[in-house]
FIKOL-237985 format. One line per field, with one value per residue (C-alpha): residue number from 1; residue in three letters; x negated, y negated, z. Coordinates in steps of 0.05 Angstrom, whole numbers, padded with zeros to 5 digits. Layout:
! residues N
n: c(NUM_...)
res: c(ala_...)
x: c(X_...)
y: c(Y_...)
z: c(Z_...)
***
This chain:
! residues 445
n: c(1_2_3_4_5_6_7_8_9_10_11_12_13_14_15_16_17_18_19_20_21_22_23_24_25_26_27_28_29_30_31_32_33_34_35_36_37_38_39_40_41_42_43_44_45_46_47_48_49_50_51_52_53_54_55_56_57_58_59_60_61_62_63_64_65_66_67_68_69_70_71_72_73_74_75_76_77_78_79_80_81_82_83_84_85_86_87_88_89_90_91_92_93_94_95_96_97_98_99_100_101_102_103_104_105_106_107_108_109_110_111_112_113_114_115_116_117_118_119_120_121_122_123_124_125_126_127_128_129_130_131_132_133_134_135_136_137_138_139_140_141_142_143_144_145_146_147_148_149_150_151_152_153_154_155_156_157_158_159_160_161_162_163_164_165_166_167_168_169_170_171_172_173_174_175_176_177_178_179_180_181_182_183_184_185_186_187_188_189_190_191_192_193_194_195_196_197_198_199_200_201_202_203_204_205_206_207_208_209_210_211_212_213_214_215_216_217_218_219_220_221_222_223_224_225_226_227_228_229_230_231_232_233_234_235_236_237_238_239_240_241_242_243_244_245_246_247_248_249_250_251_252_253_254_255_256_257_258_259_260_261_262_263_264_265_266_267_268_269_270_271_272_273_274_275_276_277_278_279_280_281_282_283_284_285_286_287_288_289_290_291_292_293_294_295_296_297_298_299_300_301_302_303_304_305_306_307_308_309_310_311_312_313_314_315_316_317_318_319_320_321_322_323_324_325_326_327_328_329_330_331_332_333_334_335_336_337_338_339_340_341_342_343_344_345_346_347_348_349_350_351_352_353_354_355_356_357_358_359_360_361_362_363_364_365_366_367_368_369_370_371_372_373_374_375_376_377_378_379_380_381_382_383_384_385_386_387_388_389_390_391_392_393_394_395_396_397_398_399_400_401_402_403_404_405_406_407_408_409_410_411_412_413_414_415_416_417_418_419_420_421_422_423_424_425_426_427_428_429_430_431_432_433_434_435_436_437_438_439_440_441_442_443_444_445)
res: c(unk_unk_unk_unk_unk_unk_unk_unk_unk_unk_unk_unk_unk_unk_unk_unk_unk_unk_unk_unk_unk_unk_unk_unk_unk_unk_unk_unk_unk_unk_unk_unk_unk_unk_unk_unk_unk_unk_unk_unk_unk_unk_unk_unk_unk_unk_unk_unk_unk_unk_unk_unk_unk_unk_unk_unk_unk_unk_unk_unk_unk_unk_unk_unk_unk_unk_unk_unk_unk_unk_unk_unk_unk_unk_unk_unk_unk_unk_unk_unk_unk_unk_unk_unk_unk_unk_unk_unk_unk_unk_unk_unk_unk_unk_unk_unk_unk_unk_unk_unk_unk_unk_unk_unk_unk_unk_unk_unk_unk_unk_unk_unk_unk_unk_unk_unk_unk_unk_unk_unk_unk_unk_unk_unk_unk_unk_unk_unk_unk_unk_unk_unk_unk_unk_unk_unk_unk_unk_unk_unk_unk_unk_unk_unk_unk_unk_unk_unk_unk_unk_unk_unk_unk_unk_unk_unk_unk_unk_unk_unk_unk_unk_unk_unk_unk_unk_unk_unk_unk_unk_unk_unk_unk_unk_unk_unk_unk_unk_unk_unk_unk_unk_unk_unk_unk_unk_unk_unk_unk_unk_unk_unk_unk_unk_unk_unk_unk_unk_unk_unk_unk_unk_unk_unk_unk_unk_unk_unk_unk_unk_unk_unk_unk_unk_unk_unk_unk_unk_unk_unk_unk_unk_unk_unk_unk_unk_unk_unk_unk_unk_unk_unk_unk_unk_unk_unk_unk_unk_unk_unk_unk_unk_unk_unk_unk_unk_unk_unk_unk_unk_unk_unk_unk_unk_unk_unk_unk_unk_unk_unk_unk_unk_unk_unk_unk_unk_unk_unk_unk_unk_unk_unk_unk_unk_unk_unk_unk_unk_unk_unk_unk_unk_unk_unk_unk_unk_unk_unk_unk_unk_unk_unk_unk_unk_unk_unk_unk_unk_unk_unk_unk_unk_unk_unk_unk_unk_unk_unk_unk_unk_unk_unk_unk_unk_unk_unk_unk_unk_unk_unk_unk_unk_unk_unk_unk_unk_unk_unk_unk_unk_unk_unk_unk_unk_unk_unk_unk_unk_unk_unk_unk_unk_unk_unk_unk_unk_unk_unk_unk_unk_unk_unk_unk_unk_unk_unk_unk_unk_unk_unk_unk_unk_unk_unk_unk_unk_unk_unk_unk_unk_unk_unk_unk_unk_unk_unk_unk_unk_unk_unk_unk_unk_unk_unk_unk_unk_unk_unk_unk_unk_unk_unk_unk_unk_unk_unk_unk_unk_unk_unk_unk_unk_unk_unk_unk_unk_unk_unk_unk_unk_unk_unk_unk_unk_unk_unk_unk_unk_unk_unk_unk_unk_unk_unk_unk_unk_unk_unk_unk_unk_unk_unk_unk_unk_unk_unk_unk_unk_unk_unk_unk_unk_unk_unk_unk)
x: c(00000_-00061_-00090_-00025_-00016_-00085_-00068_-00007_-00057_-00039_-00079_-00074_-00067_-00013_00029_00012_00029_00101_00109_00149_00197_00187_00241_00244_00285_00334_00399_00429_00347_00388_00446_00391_00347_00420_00424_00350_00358_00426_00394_00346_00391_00436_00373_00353_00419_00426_00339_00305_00258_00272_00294_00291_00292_00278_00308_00290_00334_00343_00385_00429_00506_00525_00475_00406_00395_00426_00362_00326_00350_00339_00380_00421_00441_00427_00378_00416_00403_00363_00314_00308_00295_00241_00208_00213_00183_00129_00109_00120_00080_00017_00020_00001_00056_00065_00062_00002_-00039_-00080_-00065_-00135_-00124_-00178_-00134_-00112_-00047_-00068_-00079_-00011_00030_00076_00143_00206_00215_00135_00159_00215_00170_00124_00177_00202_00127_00130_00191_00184_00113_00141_00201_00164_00200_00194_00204_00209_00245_00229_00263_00218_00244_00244_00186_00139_00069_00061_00122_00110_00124_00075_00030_00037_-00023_-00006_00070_00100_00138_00149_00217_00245_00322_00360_00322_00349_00336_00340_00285_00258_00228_00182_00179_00186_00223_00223_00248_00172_00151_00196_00183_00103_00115_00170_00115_00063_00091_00062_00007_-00053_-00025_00045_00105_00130_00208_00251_00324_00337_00318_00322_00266_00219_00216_00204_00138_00116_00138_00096_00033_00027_00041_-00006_-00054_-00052_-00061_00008_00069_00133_00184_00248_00312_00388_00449_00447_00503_00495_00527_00605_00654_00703_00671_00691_00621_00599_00649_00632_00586_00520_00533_00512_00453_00428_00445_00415_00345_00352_00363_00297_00261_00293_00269_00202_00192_00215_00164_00097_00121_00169_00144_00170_00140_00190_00247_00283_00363_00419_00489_00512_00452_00471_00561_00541_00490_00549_00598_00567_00545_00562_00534_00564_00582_00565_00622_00656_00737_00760_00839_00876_00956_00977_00914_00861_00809_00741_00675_00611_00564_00549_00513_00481_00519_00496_00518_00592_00604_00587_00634_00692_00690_00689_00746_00787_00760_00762_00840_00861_00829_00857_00929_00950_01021_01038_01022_00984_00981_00903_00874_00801_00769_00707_00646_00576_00535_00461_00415_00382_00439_00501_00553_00596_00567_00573_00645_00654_00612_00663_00721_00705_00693_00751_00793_00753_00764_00840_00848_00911_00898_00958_00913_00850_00817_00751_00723_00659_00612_00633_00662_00725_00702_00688_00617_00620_00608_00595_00614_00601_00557_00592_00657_00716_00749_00701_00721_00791_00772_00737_00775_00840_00803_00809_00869_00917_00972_00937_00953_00894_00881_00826_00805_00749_00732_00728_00780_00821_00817_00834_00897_00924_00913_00949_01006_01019_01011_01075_01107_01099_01119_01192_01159_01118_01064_01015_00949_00874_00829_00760_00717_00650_00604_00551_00526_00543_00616_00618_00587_00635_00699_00670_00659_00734_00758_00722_00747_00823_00806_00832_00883_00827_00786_00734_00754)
y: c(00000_-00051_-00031_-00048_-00109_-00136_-00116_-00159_-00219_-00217_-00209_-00193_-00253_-00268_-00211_-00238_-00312_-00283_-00281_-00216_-00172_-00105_-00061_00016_00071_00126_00098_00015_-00011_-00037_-00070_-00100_-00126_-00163_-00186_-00214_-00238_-00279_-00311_-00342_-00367_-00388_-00424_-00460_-00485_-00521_-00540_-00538_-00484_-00427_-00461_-00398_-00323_-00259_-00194_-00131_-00054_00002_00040_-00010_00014_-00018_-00057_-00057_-00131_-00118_-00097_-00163_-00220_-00294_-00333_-00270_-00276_-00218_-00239_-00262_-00213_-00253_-00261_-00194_-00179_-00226_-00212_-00141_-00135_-00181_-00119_-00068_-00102_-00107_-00035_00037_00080_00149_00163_00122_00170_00230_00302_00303_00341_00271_00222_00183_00163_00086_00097_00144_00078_00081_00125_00096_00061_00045_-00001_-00033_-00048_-00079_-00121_-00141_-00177_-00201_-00242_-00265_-00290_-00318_-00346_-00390_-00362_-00382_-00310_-00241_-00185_-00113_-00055_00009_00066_00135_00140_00083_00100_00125_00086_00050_-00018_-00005_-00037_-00101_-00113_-00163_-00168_-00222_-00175_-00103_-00066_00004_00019_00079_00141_00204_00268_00259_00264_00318_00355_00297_00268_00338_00374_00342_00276_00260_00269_00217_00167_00170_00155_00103_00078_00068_-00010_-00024_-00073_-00111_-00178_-00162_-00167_-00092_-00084_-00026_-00014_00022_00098_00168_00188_00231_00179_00116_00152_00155_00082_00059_00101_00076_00008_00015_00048_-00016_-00057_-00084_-00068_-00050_-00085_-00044_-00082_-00085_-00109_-00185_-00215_-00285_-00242_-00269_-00222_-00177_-00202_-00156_-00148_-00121_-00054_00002_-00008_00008_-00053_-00095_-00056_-00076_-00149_-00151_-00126_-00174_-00229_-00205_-00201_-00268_-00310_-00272_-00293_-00360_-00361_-00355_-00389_-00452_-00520_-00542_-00520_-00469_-00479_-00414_-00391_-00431_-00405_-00441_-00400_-00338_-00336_-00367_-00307_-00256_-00300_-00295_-00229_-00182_-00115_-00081_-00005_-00009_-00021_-00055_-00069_-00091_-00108_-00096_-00086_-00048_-00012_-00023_00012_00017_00037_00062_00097_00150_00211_00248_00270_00224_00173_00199_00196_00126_00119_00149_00116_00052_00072_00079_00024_-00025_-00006_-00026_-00095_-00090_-00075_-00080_-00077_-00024_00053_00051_00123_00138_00177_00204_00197_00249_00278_00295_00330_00355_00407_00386_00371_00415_00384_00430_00427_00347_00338_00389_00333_00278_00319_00329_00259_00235_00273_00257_00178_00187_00188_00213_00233_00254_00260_00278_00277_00311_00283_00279_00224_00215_00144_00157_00207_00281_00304_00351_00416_00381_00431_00408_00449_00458_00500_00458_00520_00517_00436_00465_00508_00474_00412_00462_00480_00411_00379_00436_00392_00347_00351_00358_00336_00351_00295_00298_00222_00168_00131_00186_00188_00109_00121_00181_00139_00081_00122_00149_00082_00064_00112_00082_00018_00026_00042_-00024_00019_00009_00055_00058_00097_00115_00134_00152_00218_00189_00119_00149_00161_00081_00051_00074_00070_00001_-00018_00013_-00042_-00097_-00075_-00098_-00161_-00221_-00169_-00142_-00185_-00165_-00177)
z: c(00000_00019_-00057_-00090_-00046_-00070_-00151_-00144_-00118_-00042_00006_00083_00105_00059_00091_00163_00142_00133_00207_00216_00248_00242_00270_00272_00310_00288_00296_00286_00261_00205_00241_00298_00233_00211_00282_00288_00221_00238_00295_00274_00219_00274_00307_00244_00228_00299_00296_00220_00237_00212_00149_00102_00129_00097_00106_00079_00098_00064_00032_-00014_-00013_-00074_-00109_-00102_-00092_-00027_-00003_-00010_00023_00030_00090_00090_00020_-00040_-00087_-00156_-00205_-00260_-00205_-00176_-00239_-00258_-00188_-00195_-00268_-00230_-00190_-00232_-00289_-00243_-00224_-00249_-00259_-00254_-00329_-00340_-00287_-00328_-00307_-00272_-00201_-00178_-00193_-00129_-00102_-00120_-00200_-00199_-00172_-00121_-00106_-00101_-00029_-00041_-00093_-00060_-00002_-00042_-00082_-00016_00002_-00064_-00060_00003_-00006_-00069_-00037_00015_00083_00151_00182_00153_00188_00158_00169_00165_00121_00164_00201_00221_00239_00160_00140_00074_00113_00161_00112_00161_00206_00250_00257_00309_00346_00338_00358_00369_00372_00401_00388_00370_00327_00254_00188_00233_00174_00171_00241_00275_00317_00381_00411_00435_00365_00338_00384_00362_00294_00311_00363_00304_00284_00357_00349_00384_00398_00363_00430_00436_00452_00458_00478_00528_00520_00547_00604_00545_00486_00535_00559_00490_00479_00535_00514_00454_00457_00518_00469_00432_00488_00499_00548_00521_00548_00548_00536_00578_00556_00548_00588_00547_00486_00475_00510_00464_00394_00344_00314_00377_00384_00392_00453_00418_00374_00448_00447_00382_00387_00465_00426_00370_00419_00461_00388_00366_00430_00431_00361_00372_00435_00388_00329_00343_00328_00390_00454_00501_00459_00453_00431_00464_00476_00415_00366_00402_00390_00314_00316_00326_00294_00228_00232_00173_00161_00101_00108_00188_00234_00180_00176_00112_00116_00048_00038_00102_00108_00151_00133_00179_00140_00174_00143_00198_00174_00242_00294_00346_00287_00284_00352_00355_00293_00332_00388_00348_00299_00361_00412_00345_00322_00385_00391_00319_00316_00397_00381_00337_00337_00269_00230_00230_00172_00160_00096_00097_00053_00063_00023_00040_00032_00104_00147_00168_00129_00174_00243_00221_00209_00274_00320_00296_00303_00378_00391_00354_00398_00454_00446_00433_00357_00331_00263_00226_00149_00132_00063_00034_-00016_-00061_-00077_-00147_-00151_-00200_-00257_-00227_-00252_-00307_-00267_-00205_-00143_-00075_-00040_00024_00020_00027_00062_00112_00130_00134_00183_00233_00224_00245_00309_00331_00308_00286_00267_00211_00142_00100_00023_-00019_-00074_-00116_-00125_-00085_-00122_-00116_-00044_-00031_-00077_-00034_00029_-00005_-00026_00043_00071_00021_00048_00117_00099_00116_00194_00197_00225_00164_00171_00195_00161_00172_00124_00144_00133_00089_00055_-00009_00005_00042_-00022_-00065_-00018_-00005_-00090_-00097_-00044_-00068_-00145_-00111_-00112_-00057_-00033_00013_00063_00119_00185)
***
C-alpha cells in the first residue's frame, strides 16, 4: 500500500497531514465512523474548523460513490470517476503482471478493497480536508487501511466473532488484529468490551506505548432520539463522541475547545446511516432496513425492529412482517435466520408474514438456485413462530410487492405494517434501491 501510495505521488506525510480517524471492530465501526464523522460536521458548522470532512466505509449498498465521502455527502459521479481513473491510471494492474512465479504483489496492482483504499487517500488529499475518518475493512493490523502511520486517534467498537477464517477462531484473536490500528502517539479508545478482548486491547495499545481508554455510555447524548435505538446505537455514538473531542483536543485552532451540547443533538440530529437502523416510511408501510448478517448482528436488529415500532407507531397494533435472505458459503444461512427468530420472539415481535427471498433485484438469474434450502427456513422458522404464514419470492421486487399487497389488504384495519428486512447488505441494497425507485411516496424517518 506505501508503494502504491508513492506511484500515485503521495507520500507519508501526505497521509498523516489528513489528520485521521481510524475506526475498527466487528460490529457498528461503520455506524460509529457516521457518528464521528457527523460531529465534527456538527462542530464545524457552529466553529469553521472542521470546514470539510472525509469519510471513507465499506461495503457501498447501492452505489459505489457511497463509499467516499466529502461533508457527508457521496462523491458526484463525473468526479469519482475522474479521481478514480487518476489511481488506476498510475497503477499496475493485474493483467499487465507476467506469469513469472517472482513477480511481487506491487507490479501485480492491487485487489479490489486495495484500490478503494487507495482512491479514498487520493480524493481526500485531493479534496483539501480538515479531518479524515477511515473505516478499516475486516481486520486491522493487516487491513488494507492500516496503511496510516500516525493516525489522530485510533478506535475499536464492540467485538465479536465474525471473518474468523481470517482473524481466527477465538475472541482474543480478533481483538489483536482489531488492536493493530493502535499507534505511538495516536489516543487509543474502545467501547466497552467483554473481560478476554479488553486484555488484548490494553496489551497492545500498551505495546505501543499508549493506554486504552475504554468508553461508557455518554449521558450528554439526547434522550429517546430515534437514531440512537436499539441500545448499541448509544454505544457507538458515546465512542464517537470520546473520538470526536479527543480529536478535537490535538487538532483545534483554538485552545481546550471541545463539543458543546448544541454539536452533540445536531451530531445525532443529522445522523443518517443508510441500510443500518434505518426506517423509511412509504404508503402504510413502515419498513425498517438493517443490514445484519451475524448473529450477534440480528439480535441487535430485533431488538431494534421492536424497541423502534413502538417509539414509531404507539397507538396502533401494526401487523409486522419479515423480509429475509442470506446466502453464504461461510456462514449458516440457517443457524442465522434461527438466531433472529429467537430474539424476535424474545423482544416481543408478533410476526404474522414472513418472506424468503434472493438477492436478485427484480429479474431471477437464469439458473440461479439459492444455496440454502428454502425448506429448511420453513422449518426452523416453524419452530419458533408456528402460526406465521410464510411466502417464498425470488426477487427483491417481488418481495416489496407481496408486502405491499398485504398491507392493502390491511388498509380497511388502519393498522398499516412494519417490516423488517434484514439478513444481508445485499438483500438491504436492493430493498432499499426498490424504495427509493417509488419516488416522494417514501421518506426516511
Amino acid at each position: 500500500m506505501s508503494q502504491w501510495l508513492q506511484m500515485l505521488g503521495h507520500a507519508t506525510e501526505r497521509i498523516n497531514a489528513l489528520n485521521i480517524v481510524h475506526i475498527a471492530g466487528t460490529k457498528g465501526k461503520g455506524s460509529t465512523c457516521a457518528f464521528t464523522e457527523s460531529f465534527l460536521r456538527a462542530h464545524g458548522r457552529r466553529t469553521g474548523f472542521p470546514s470539510r470532512t472525509g469519510l471513507y466505509t465499506s461495503p457501498h449498498l447501492i452505489e459505489p460513490e457511497e463509499r467516499i465521502r466529502v461533508n457527508a455527502q457521496p462523491l458526484d459521479r463525473d468526479l469519482f470517476a475522474k479521481y478514480f481513473f487518476e489511481v488506476y491510471d498510475r497503477l499496475p494492474q493485474l493483467s499487465d503482471a507476467t506469469s513469472d512465479e517472482k513477480t511481487t504483489v506491487v507490479e501485480r496492482g492491487p485487489r479490489f478493497l486495495q484500490l478503494y483504499a487507495l482512491l479514498a487517500f487520493h480524493v481526500f488529499i485531493s479534496e483539501n480536508v480538515d479531518v479524515a475518518v477511515v473505516e478499516t475493512h475486516s481486520g486491522g493490523e493487516y487491513d488494507a487501511t492500516n496503511v496510516i502511520e500516525q493516525p489522530i486517534v485510533t478506535a475499536i467498537t464492540i467485538l465479536g466473532l465474525d471473518h474468523v477464517d481470517m482473524l481466527g477462531p477465538t475472541i482474543e484473536n480478533i481483538a489483536w488484529h482489531k488492536a493493530g490500528i493502535f499507534k505511538p502517539g495516536a489516543v487509543a479508545l474502545s467501547t466497552m468490551q467483554d473481560v478476554a478482548p479488553a486484555k488484548v486491547l490494553e496489551r497492545r495499545s500498551a505495546d505501543k506505548g499508549e493506554h486504552v481508554q475504554f468508553i461508557g455510555e455518554d449521558s450528554r447524548l439526547p434522550k429517546g432520539a430515534l437514531p440512537l435505538k436499539p441500545s448499541v446505537q448509544k454505544e457507538n455514538a458515546s465512542l464517537a463522541v470520546a473520538a470526536t473531542e479527543a480529536w478535537l483536543a490535538a487538532r483545534s485552532p483554538v485552545e481546550r475547545q471541545t463539543l458543546t451540547q448544541e454539536d452533540i443533538d445536531l451530531g445525532v440530529q443529522q445522523w443518517c446511516w443508510p441500510g443500518r437502523f434505518q426506517i423509511v416510511q412509504a404508503e402504510n408501510v413502515a419498513w425498517f432496513l438493517d443490514a445484519a448478517h451475524n448473529e450477534m448482528s440480528v439480535q441487535i436488529a430485533a431488538q431494534w425492529f421492536v424497541e423502534a415500532g413502538k417509539e414509531l407507531d404507539a397507538s396502533t397494533s401494526a401487523d409486522q412482517v419479515l423480509v429475509f435472505s442470506h446466502i453464504s458459503e461461510s456462514r449458516d444461512a440457517v443457524g442465522l435466520l434461527q438466531a433472529l427468530a429467537i430474539a424476535l420472539e424474545g423482544n416481543g415481535a408478533q410476526i404474522s408474514h414472513v418472506v424468503f427471498t434472493t438477492y436478485d433485484e427484480s429479474e431471477q438469474k437464469k439458473g440461479y438456485k439459492p444455496p440454502n434450502d428454502c425448506g429448511a427456513f420453513h422449518e426452523v422458522w416453524r419452530q419458533v413462530f408456528p402460526e406465521t404464514i410464510i411466502w417464498d419470492r425470488p426477487t427483491v421486487q417481488g418481495a416489496r410487492d407481496l408486502v405491499e399487497s398485504l398491507a392493502a389488504e390491511q388498509q380497511s384495519a388502519l393498522r398499516g405494517l412494519q417490516t423488517l428486512v434484514t439478513g444481508s447488505q445485499h438483500l438491504v441494497g436492493p430493498m432499499l434501491k426498490c424504495l427509493q425507485n417509488r419516488g416522494p411516496t417514501s421518506k426516511t424517518v
